[in-house]
C-alpha positions, 0 to 999 in steps of 0.5 A: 117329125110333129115339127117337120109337119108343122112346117109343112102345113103352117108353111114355116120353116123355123119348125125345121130347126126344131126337128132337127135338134130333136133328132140329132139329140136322139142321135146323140144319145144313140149313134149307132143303129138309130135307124128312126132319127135317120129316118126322120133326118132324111124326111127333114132333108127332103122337106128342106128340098136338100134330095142329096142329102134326103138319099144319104140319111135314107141309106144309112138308115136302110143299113141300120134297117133293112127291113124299115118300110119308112127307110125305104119311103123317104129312099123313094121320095129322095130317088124321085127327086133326083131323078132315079125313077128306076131306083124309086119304083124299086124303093117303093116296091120294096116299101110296098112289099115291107108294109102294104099300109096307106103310105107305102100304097100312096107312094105306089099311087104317085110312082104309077101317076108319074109313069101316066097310069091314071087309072092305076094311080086312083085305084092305089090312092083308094086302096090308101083311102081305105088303109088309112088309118085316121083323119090325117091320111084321108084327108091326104089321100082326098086331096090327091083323088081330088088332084089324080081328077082334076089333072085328068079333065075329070073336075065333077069327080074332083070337086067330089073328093074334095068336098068329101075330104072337107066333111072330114077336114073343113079347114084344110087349105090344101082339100080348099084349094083343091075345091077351088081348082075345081070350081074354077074349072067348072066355072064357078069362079066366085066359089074358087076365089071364096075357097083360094082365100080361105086356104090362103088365110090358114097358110098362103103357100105359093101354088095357092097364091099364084092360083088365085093371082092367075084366075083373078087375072084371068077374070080381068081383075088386075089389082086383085092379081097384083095383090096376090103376086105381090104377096108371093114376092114378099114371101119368096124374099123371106124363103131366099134370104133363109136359103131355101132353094127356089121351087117349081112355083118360084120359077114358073111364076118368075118366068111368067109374071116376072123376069125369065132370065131370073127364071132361068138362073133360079131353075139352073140351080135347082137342076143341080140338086133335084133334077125332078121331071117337074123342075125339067118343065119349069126350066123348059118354060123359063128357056122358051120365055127367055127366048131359048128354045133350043135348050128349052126343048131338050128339057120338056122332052126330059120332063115328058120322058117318062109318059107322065099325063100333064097337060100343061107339060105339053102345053109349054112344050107345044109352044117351044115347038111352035117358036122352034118352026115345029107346026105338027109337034106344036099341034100334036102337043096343044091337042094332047093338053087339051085332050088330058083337060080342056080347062087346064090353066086359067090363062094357058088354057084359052092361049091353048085353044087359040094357038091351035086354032091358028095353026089348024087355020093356017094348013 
């Protein structure tokens, strides 16, 4: 499992396989009732983003241990992917009632964000906080107030939790990034880009390089932007010819800064194993970029089905409305992304308010 988070901080995916020879020796050694190494195997499968195979793990490990709140943790996060909301809350539940620690609280926190509970969602991520145990669990738990804030419009409260994160954790890419957001979003742009480059020097994850590629090219600066959109490609042909699946990020910045119709191929094939609310957004901005606005809405319905606050959910939905002839459904959708936060996206925050503005103009 050290070797499933280093892969997941170092964003190196070579550590994978040394996790998994770890644990299938332990298995090896004990096939039967060896409920940790089925454990760590469903986290390893999840990690790769294989949920099917994350939910087989999970429920043999729950059968050789009931009573293993990380059995029922991995169980939840494989649930959630696939799009069992019911048997994640359930699973989580279950993890929460086994063992009400900051992990078991964190998944709780995520499970009532992903219902548009905000409120509840930060009051758990602070109980998390408090139950954590050590440096690593809150700097996890900063990181996702820090997010729980910026999603919700709430930037000064974010730039807090990350700063505060930072005190604890000065160089980690994901409390920097987090800052950077922030700042951004606050109007501090060279803050941002001094924080996206120092999280992109300790590990260049796609949603930071894309981060900083947009707000450059937000500010007009295009060959900085370009840079970084160059780097993204290099690296998303690495994790391709490695068999990675594509990402939610893969596909978004396809369907945006590259080819939509690649962008549609790559989310239809990520559907078919992780048919994640997430995924369902990113397949609905594809469709409508390819010109399938049809399709494309059933997908962001799928993606808002749950109640979930995102403002940028509605603002790709807002927009296959608007192509579809739907001028109220669009308004109401640019006025709830915009309601949930004014300053959401560098670039799809301004196409928001101007969109709106045409549509109110044109009454």
């Amino acid at each position: 499992m050290a070797h499933v988070e280093r892969a997941r901080v170092s964003a190196d995916p070579a550590n994978y396989a040394a996790a998994e020879d770890a644990l299938r020796k332990s298995l090896a050694l004990q096939p039967h009732g060896n409920y940790t190494a089925e454990t760590g195997m469903g986290a390893l499968a999840a990690a790769r983003h294989d949920f099917p195979r994350a939910l087989t793990w999970a429920r043999a490990a729950v059968t050789s241990n009931a009573y293993s709140a990380p059995a029922h943790g991995v169980l939840a996060d494989a649930y959630t992917q696939l799009g069992r909301y019911e048997e994640a809350f359930a699973a989580v539940q279950r993890m929460s009632d086994l063992r009400p620690d900051a992990s078991s609280l964190a998944r709780a926190s995520y499970a009532w964000e992903l219902r548009g509970d905000a409120p509840r969602a930060r009051a758990l991520m602070n109980r998390s906080l408090r139950e954590g145990a050590g440096d690593a669990e809150t700097v996890f738990a900063r990181t996702h107030l820090a997010s729980l804030a910026q999603d919700s419009g709430d930037h000064r409260r974010a730039l807090r939790e990350a700063e505060e994160g930072l005190r604890v954790a000065p160089r980690d890419a994901g409390l920097l990034e987090a800052r950077a957001r922030a700042r951004a979003a606050l109007g501090d742009t060279d803050g941002a880009v001094a924080d996206y480059t120092a999280a992109i020097a300790i590990v260049p994850l796609p949603h930071f390089l894309i981060g900083l590629g947009e707000l450059q090219e937000a500010l007009g600066h295009r060959e900085q932007a370009q840079t970084q959109y160059a780097l993204l490609r290099a690296q998303q042909r690495l994790l391709r010819a490695g068999g990675s699946p594509p990402d939610v990020d893969d596909i978004l910045f396809e369907a945006d800064h590259g080819r939509p119709a690649r962008a549609v191929a790559q989310c239809r094939t990520t559907l078919t194993s992780r048919p994640f609310l997430a995924v369902h957004d990113a397949c609905a901005w594809a469709l409508h970029q390819a010109g399938k606005d049809s399709e494309a809405l059933h997908h962001a319905d799928e993606a808002l089905a749950l109640g979930t606050r995102s403002a940028l959910f509605h603002y790709h939905r807002a927009m296959i409305h608007r192509s579809l002839g739907n001028l109220p459904g669009a308004r109401a959708d640019l006025r709830r992304a915009l309601g949930i936060d004014a300053r959401f996206h560098p670039l799809h925050g301004p196409a928001a308010r101007t969109a709106l503005s045409r549509i109110d103009s044109n009454r």
